[in-house]
N, CA and C atoms of all chains as a GROMACS GRO file, in nm:
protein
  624
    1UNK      N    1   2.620  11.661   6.719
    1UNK     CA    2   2.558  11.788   6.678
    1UNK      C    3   2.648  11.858   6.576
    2UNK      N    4   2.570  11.912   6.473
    2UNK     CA    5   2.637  11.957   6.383
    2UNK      C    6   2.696  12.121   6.429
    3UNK      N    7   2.857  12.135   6.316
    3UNK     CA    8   2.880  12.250   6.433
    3UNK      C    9   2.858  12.325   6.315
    4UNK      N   10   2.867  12.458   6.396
    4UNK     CA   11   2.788  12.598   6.287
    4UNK      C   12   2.871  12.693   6.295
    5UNK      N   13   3.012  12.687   6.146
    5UNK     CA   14   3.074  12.830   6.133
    5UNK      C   15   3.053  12.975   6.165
    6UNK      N   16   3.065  13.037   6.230
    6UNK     CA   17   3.005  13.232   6.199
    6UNK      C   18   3.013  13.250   6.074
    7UNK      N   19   2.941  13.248   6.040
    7UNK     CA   20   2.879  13.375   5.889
    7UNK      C   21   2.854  13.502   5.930
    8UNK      N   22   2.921  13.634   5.876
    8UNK     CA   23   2.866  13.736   5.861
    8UNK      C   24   2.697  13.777   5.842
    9UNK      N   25   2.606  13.878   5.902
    9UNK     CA   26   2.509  13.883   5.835
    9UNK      C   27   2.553  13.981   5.694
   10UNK      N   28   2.418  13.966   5.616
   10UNK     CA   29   2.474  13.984   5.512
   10UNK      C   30   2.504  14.179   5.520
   11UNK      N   31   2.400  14.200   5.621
   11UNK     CA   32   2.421  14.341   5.641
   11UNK      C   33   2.587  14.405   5.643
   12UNK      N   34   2.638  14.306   5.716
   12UNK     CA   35   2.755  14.395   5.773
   12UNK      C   36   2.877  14.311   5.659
   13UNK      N   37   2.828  14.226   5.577
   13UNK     CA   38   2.923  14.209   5.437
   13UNK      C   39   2.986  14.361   5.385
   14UNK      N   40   3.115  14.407   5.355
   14UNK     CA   41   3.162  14.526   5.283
   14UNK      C   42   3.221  14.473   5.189
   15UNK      N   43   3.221  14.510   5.074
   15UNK     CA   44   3.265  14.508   4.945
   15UNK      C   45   3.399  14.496   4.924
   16UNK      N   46   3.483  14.626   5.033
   16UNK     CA   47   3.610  14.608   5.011
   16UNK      C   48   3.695  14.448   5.114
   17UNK      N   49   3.603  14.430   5.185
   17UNK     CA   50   3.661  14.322   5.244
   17UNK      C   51   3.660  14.160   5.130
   18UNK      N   52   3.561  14.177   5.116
   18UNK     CA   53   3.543  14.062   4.981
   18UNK      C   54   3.661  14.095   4.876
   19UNK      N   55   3.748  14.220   4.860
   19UNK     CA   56   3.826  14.206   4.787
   19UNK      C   57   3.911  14.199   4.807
   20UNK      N   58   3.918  14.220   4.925
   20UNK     CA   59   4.083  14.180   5.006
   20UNK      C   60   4.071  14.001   5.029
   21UNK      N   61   3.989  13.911   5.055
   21UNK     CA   62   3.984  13.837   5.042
   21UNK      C   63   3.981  13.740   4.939
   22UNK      N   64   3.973  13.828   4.806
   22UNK     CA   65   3.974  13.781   4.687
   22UNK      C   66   4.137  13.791   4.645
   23UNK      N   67   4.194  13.867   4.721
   23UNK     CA   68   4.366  13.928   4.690
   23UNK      C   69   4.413  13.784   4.718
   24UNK      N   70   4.438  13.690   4.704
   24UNK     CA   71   4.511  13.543   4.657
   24UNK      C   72   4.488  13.474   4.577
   25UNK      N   73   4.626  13.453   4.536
   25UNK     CA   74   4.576  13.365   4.388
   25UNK      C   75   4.518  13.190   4.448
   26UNK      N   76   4.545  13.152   4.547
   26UNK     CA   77   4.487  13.015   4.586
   26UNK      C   78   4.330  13.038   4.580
   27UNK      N   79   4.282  13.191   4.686
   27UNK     CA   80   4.171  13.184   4.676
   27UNK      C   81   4.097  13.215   4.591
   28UNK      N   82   4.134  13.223   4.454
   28UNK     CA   83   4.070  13.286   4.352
   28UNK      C   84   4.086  13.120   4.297
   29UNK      N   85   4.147  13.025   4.323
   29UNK     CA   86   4.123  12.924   4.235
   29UNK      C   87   4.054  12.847   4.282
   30UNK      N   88   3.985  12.874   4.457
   30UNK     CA   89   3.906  12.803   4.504
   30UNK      C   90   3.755  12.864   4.470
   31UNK      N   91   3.755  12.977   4.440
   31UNK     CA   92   3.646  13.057   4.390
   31UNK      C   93   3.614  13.006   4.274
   32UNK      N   94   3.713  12.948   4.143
   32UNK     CA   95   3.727  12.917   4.000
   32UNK      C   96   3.626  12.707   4.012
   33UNK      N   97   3.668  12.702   4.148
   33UNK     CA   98   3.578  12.565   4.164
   33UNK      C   99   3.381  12.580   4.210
   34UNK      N  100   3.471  12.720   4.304
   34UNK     CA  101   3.282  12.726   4.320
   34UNK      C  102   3.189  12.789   4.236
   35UNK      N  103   3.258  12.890   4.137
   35UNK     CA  104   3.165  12.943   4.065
   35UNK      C  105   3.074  12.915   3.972
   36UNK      N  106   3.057  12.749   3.994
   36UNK     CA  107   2.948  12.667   3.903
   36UNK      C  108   2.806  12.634   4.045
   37UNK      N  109   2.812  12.721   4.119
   37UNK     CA  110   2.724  12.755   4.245
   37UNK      C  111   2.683  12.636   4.345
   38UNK      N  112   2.790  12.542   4.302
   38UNK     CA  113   2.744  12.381   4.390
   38UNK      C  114   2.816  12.385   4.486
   39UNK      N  115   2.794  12.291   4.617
   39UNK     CA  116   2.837  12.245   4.685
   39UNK      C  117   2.960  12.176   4.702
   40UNK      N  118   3.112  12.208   4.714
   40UNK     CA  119   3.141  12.148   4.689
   40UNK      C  120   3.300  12.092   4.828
   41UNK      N  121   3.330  12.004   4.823
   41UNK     CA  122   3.398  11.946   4.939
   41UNK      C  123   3.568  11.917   4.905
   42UNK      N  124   3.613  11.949   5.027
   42UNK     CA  125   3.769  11.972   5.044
   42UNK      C  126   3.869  11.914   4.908
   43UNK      N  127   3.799  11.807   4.897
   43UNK     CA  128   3.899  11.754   4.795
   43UNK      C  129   3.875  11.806   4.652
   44UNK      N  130   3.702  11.824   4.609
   44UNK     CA  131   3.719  11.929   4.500
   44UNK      C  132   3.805  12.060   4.472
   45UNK      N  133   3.894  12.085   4.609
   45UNK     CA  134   4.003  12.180   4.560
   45UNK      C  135   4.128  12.197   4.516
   46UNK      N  136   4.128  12.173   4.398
   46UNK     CA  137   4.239  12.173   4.363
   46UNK      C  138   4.391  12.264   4.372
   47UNK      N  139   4.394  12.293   4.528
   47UNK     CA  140   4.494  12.405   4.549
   47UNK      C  141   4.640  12.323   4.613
   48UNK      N  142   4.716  12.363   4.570
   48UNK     CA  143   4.841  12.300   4.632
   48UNK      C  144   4.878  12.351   4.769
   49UNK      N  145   4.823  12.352   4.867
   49UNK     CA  146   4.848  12.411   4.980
   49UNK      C  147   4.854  12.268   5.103
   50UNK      N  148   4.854  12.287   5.206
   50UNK     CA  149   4.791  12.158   5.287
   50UNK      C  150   4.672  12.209   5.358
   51UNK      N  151   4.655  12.126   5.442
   51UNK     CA  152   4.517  12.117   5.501
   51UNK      C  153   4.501  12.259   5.595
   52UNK      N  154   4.600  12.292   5.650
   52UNK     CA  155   4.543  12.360   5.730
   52UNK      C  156   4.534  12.525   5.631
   53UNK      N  157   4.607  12.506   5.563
   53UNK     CA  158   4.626  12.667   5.477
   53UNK      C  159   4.500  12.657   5.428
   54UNK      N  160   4.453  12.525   5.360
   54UNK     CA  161   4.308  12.558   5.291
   54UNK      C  162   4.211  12.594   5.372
   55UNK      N  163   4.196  12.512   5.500
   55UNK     CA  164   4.159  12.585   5.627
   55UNK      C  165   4.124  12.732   5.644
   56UNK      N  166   4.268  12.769   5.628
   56UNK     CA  167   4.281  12.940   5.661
   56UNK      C  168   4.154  13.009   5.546
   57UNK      N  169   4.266  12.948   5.403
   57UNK     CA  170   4.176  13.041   5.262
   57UNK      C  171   4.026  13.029   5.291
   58UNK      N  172   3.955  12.902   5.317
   58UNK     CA  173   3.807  12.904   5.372
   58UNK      C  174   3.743  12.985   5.443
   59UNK      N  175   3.812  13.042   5.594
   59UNK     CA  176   3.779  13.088   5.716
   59UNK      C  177   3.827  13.272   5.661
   60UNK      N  178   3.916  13.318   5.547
   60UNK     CA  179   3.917  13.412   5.492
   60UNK      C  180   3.730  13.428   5.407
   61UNK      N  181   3.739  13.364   5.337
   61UNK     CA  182   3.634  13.388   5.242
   61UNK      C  183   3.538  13.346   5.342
   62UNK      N  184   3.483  13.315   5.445
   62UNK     CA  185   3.363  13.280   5.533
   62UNK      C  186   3.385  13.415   5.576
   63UNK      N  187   3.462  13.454   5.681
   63UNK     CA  188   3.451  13.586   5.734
   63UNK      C  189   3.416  13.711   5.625
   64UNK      N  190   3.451  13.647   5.515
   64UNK     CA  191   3.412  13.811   5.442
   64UNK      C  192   3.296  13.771   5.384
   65UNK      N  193   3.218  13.667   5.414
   65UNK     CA  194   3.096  13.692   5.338
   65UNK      C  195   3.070  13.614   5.231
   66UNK      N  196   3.202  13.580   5.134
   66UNK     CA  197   3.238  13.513   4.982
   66UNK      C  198   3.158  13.362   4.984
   67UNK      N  199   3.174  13.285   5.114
   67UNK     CA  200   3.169  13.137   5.100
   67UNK      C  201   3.059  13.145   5.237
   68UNK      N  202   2.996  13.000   5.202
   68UNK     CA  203   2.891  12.938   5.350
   68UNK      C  204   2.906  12.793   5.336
   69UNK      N  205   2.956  12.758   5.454
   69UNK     CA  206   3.031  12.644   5.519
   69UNK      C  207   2.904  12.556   5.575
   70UNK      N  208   2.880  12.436   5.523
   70UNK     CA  209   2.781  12.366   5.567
   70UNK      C  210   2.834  12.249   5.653
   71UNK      N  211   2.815  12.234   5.728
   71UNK     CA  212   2.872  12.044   5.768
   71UNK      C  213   2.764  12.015   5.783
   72UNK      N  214   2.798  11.868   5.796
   72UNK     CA  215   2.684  11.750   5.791
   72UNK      C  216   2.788  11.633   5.877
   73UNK      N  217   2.756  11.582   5.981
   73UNK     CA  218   2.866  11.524   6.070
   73UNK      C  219   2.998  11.588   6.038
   74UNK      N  220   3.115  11.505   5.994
   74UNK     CA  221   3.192  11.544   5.933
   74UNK      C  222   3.275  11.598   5.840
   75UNK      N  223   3.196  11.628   5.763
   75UNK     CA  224   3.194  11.657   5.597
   75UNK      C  225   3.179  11.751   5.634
   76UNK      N  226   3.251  11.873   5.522
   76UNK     CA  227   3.213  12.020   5.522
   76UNK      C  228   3.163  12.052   5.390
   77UNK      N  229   3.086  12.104   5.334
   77UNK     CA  230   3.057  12.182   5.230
   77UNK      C  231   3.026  12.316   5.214
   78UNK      N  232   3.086  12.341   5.099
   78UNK     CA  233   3.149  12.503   5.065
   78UNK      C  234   3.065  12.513   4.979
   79UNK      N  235   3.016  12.677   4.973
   79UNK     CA  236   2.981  12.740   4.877
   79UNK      C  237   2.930  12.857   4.815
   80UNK      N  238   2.962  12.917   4.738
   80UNK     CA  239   2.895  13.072   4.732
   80UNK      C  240   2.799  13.113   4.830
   81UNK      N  241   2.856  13.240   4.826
   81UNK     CA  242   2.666  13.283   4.948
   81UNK      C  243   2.635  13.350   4.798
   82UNK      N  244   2.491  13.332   4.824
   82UNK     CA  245   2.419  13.393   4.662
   82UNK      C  246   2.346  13.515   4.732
   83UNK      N  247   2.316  13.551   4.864
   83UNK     CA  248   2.278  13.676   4.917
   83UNK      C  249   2.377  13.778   4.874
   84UNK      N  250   2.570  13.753   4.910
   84UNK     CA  251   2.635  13.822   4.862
   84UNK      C  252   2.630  13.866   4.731
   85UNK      N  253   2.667  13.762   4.668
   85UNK     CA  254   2.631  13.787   4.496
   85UNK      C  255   2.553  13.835   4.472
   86UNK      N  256   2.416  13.800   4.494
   86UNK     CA  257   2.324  13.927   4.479
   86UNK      C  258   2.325  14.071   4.500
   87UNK      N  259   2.388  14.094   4.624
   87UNK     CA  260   2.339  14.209   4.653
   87UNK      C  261   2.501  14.289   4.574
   88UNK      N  262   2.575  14.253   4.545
   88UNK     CA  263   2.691  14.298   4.529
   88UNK      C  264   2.652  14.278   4.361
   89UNK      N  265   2.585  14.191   4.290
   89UNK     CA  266   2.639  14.160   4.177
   89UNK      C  267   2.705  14.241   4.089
   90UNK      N  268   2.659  14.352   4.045
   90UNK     CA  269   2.735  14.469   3.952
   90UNK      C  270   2.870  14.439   4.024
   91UNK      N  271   2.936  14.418   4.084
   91UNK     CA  272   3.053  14.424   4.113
   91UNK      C  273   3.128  14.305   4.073
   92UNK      N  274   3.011  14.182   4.127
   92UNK     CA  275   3.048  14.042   4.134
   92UNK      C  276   3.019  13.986   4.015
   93UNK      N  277   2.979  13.993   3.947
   93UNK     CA  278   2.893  13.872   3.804
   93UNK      C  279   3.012  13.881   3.747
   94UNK      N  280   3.077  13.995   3.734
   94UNK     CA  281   3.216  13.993   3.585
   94UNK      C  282   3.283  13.892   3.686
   95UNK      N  283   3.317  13.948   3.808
   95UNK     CA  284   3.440  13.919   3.869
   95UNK      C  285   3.442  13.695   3.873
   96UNK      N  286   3.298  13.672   3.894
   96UNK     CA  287   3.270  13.516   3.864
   96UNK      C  288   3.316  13.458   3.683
   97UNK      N  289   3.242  13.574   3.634
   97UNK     CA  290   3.256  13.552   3.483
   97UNK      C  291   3.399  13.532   3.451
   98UNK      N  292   3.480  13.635   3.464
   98UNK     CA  293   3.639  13.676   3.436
   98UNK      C  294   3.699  13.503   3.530
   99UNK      N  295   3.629  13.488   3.611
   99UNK     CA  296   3.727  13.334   3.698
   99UNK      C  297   3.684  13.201   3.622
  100UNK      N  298   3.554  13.215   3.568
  100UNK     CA  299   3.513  13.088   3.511
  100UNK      C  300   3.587  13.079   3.376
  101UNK      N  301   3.560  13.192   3.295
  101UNK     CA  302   3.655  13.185   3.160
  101UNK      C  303   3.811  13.155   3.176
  102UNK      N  304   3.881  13.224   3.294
  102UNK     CA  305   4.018  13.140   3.312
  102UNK      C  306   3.992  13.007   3.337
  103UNK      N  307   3.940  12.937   3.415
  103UNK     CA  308   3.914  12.827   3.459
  103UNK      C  309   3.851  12.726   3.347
  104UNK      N  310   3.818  12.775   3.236
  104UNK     CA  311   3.769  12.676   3.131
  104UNK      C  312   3.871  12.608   3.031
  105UNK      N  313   6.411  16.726   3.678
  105UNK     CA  314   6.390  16.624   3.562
  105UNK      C  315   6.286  16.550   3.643
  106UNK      N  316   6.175  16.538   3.556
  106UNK     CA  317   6.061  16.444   3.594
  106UNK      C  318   6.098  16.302   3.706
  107UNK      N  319   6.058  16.298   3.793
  107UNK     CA  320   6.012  16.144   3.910
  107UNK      C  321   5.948  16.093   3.851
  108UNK      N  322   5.971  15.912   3.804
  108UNK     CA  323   5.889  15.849   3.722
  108UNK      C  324   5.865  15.713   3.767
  109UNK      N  325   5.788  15.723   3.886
  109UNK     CA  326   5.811  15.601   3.950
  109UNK      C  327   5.716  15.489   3.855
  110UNK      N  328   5.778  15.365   3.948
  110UNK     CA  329   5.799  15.245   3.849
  110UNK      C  330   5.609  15.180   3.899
  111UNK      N  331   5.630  15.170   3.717
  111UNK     CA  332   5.463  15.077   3.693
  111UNK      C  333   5.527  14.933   3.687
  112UNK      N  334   5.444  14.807   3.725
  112UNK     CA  335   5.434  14.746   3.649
  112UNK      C  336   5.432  14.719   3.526
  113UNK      N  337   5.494  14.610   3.445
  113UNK     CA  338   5.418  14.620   3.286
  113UNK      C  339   5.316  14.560   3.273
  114UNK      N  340   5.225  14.581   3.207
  114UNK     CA  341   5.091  14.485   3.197
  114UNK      C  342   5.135  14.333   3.206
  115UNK      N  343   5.204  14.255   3.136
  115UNK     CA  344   5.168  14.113   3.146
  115UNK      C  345   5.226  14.095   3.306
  116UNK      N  346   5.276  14.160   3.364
  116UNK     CA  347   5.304  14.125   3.490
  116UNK      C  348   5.192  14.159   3.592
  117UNK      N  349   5.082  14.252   3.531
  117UNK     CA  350   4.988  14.241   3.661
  117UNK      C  351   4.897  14.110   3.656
  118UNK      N  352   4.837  14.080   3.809
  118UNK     CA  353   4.791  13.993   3.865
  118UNK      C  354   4.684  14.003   3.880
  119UNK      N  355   4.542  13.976   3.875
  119UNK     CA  356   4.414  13.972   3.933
  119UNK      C  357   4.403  13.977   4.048
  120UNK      N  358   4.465  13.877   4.110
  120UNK     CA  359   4.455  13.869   4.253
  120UNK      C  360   4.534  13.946   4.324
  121UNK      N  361   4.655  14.042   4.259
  121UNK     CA  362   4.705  14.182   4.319
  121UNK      C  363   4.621  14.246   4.321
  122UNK      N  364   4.553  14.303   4.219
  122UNK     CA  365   4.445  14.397   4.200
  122UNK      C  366   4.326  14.414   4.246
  123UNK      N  367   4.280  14.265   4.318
  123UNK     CA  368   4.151  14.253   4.445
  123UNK      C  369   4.245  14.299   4.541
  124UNK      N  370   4.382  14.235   4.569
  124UNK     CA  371   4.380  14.290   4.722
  124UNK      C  372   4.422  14.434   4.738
  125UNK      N  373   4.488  14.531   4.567
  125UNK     CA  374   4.452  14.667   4.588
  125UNK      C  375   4.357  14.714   4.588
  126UNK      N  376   4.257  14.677   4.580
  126UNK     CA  377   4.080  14.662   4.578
  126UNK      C  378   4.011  14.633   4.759
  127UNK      N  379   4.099  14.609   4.805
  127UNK     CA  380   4.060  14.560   4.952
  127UNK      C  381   4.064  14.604   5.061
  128UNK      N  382   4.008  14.737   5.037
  128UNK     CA  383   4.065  14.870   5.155
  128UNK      C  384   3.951  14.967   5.140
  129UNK      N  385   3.889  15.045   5.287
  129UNK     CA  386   3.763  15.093   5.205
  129UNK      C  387   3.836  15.278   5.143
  130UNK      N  388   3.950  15.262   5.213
  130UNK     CA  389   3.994  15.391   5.146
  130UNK      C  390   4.052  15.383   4.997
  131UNK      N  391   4.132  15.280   4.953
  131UNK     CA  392   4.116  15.288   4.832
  131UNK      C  393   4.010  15.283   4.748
  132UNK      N  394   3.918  15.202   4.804
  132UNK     CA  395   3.789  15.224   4.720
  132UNK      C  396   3.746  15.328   4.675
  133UNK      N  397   3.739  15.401   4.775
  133UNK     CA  398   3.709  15.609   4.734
  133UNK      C  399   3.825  15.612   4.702
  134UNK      N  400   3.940  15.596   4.680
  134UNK     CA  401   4.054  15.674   4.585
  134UNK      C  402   3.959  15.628   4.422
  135UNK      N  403   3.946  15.509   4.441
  135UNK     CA  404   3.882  15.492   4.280
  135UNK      C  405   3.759  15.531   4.260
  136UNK      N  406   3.631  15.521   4.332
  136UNK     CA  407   3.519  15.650   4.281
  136UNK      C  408   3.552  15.785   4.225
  137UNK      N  409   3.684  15.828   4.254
  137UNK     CA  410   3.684  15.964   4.235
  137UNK      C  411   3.796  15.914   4.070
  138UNK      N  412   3.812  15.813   4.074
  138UNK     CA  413   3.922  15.801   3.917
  138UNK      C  414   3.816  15.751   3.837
  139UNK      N  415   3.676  15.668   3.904
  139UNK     CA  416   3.626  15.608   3.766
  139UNK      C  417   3.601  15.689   3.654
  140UNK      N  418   3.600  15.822   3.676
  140UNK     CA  419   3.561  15.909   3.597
  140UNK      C  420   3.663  15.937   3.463
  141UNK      N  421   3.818  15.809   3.485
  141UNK     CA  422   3.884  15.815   3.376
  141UNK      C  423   3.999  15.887   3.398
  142UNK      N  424   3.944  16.001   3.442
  142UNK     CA  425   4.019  16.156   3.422
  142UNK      C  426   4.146  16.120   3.499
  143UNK      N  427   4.270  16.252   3.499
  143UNK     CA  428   4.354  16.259   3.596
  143UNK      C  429   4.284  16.353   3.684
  144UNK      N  430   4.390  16.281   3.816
  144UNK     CA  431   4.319  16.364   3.903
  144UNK      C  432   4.468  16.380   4.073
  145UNK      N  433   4.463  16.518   4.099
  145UNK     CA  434   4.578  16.517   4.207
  145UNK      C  435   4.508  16.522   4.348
  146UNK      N  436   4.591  16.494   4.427
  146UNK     CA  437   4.593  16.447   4.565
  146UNK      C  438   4.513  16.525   4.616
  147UNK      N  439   4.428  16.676   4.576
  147UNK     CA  440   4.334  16.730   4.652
  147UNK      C  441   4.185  16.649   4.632
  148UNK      N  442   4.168  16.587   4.471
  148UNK     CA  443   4.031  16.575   4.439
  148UNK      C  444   4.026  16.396   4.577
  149UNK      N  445   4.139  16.394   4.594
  149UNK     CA  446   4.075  16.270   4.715
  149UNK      C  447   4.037  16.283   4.835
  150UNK      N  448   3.882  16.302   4.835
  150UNK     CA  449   3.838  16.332   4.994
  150UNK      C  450   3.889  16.213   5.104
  151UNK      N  451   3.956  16.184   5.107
  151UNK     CA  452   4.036  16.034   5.198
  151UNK      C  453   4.099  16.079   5.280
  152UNK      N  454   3.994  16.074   5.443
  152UNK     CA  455   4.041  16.112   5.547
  152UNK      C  456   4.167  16.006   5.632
  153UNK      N  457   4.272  16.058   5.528
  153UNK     CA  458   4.377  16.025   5.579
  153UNK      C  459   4.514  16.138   5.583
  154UNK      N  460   4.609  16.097   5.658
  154UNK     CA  461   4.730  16.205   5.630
  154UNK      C  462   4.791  16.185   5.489
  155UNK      N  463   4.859  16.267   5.462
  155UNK     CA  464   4.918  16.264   5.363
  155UNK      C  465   5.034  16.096   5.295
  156UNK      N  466   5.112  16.092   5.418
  156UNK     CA  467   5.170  15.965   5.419
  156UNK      C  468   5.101  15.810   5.398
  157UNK      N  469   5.014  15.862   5.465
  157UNK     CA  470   4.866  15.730   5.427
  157UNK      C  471   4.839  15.704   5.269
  158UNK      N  472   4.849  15.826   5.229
  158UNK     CA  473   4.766  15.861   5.068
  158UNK      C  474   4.847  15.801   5.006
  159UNK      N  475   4.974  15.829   4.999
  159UNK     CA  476   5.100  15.782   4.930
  159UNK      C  477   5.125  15.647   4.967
  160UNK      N  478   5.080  15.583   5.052
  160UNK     CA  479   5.083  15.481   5.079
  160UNK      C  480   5.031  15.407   5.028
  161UNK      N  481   4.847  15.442   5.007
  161UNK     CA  482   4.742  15.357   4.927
  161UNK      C  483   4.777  15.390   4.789
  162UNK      N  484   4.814  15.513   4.711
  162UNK     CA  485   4.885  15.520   4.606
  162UNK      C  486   4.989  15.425   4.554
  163UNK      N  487   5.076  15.390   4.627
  163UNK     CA  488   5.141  15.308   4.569
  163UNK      C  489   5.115  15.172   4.572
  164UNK      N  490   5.016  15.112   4.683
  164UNK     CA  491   4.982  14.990   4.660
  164UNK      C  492   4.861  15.002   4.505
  165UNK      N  493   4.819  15.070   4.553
  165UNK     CA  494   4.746  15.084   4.374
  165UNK      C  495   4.810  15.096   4.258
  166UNK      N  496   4.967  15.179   4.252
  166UNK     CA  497   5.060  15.190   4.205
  166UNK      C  498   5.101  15.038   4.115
  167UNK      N  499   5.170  15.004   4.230
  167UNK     CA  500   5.267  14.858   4.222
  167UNK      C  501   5.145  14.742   4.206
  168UNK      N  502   4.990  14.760   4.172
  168UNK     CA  503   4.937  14.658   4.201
  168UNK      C  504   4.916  14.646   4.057
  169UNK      N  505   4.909  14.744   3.963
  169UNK     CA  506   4.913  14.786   3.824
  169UNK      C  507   4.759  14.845   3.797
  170UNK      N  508   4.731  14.906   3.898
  170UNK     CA  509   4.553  14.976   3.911
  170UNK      C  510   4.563  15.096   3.817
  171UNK      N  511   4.663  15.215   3.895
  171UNK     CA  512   4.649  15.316   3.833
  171UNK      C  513   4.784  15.389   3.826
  172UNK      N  514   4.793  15.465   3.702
  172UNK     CA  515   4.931  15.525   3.672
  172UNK      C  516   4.967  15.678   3.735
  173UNK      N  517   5.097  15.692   3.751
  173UNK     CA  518   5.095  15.815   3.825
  173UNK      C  519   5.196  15.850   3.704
  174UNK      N  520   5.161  16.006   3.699
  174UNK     CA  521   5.241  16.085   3.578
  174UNK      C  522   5.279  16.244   3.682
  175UNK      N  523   5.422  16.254   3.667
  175UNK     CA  524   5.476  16.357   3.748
  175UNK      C  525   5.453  16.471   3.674
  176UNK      N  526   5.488  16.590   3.680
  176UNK     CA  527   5.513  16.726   3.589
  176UNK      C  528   5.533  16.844   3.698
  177UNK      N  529   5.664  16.864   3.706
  177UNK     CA  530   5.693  16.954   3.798
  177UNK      C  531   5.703  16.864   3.931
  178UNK      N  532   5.668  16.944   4.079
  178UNK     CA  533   5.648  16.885   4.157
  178UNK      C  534   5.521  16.817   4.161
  179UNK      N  535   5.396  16.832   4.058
  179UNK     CA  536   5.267  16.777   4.091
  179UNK      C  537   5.236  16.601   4.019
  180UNK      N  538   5.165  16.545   4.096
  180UNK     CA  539   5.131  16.418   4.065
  180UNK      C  540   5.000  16.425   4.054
  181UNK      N  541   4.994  16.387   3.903
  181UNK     CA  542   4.841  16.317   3.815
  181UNK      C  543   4.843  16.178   3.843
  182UNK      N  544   4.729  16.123   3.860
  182UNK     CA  545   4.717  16.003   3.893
  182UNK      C  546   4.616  15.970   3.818
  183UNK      N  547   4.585  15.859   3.791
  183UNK     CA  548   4.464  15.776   3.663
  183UNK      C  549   4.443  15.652   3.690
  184UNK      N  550   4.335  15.595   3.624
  184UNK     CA  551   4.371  15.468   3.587
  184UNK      C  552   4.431  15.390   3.494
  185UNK      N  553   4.468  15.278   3.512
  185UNK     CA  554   4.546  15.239   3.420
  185UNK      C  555   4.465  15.194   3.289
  186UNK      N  556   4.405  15.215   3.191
  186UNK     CA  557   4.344  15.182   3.080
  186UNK      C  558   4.386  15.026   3.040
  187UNK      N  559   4.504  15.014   3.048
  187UNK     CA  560   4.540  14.918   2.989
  187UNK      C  561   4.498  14.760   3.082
  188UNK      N  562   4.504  14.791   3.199
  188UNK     CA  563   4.452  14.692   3.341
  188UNK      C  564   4.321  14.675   3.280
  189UNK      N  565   4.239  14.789   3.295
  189UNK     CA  566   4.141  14.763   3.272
  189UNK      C  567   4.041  14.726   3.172
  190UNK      N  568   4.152  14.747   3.059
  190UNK     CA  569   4.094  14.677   2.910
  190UNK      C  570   4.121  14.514   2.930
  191UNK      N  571   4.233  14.478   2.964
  191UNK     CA  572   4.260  14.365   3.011
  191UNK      C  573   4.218  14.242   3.124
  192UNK      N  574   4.170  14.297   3.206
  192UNK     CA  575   4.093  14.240   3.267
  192UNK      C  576   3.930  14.324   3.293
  193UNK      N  577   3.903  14.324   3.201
  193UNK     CA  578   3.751  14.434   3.184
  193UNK      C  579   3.606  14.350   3.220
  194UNK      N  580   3.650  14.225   3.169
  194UNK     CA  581   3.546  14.103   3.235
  194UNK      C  582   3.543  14.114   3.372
  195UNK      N  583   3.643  14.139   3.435
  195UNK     CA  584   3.628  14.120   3.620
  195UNK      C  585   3.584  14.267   3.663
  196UNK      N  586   3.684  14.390   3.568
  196UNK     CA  587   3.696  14.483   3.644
  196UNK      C  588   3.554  14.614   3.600
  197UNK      N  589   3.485  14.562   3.474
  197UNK     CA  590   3.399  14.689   3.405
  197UNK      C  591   3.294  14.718   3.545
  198UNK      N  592   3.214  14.590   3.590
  198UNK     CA  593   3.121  14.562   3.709
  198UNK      C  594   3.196  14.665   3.862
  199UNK      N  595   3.327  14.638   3.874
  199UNK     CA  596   3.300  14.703   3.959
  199UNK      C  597   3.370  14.798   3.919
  200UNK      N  598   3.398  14.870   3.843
  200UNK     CA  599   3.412  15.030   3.845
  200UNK      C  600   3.268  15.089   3.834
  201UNK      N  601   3.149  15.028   3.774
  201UNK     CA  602   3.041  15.059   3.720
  201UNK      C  603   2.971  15.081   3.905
  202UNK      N  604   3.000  14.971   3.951
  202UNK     CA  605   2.968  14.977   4.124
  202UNK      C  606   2.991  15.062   4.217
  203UNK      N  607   3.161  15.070   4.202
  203UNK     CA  608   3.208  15.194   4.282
  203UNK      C  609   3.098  15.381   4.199
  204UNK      N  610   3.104  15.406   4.083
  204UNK     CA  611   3.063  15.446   4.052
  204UNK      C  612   2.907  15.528   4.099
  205UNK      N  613   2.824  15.373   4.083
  205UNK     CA  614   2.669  15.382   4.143
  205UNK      C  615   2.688  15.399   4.276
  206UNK      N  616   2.797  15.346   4.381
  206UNK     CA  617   2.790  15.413   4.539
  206UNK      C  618   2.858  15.554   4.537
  207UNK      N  619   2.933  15.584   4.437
  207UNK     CA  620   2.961  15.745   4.461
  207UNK      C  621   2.867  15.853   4.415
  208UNK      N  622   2.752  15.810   4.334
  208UNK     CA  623   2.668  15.886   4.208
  208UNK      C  624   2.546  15.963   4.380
   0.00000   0.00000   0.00000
């Protein structure tokens, strides 16, 4: 059985928590992988950390809302919540924009 | 003689300092009440906190390179930093424009 992270609803997402969770530079470069809105899996991250820190940075950005954690047996896949982005965008579109242009 | 506590210089601020001075819901209202540009002293912040608190979130906004504090006498003007925000204006125009629309 597939297991199922807690996600925030999107109701109780706060703005300032998404930016405290955005306060690392690892997790801003794991953000710089997702902000092409795909799916994407552990090893697409290119962060120098080990396993369990990336762990942590994930379970940061899940609790605040930023990321939605899919598994499929074993495999995990990451990726934007687009409810957040939406409802936040005026806040969020630069803040994706400003990570993709570093990231290019 | 003027207290001139220490800014950052611009190439030393961080993005990802500046989300996690961004990551507090009381700083957040410290900055609704700055998007307006202006200086502004420690009364115009309705931030139900003590005084020691204020100075506290002040200086993480301070040292994060958010906003500048200018002494004169015993009183402290506080702002934003123009220069942060010309500089990273791709990430940061959206959400001052945000904080903004939740204070309007």
């Amino acid at each position: 059985m597939a297991r199922t992270p807690e996600h925030p609803d999107l109701q109780d997402v706060r703005l300032a928590r998404v930016f405290a969770a955005l306060g690392d530079p690892a997790r801003l470069r794991i953000l710089a992988v997702l902000a092409d809105r795909g799916e994407h899996q552990r090893d697409d991250f290119a962060v120098e950390v080990g396993p369990s820190t990336l762990s942590h940075h994930m379970k940061v950005l899940r609790e605040a809302g930023v990321v939605r954690c899919r598994f499929e047996g074993t495999r995990c896949f990451v990726s934007l919540r687009a409810d957040t982005f939406d409802r936040f965008s005026t806040a969020l579109d630069g803040v994706l924009r400003s990570i993709a242009e570093e990231a290019a």
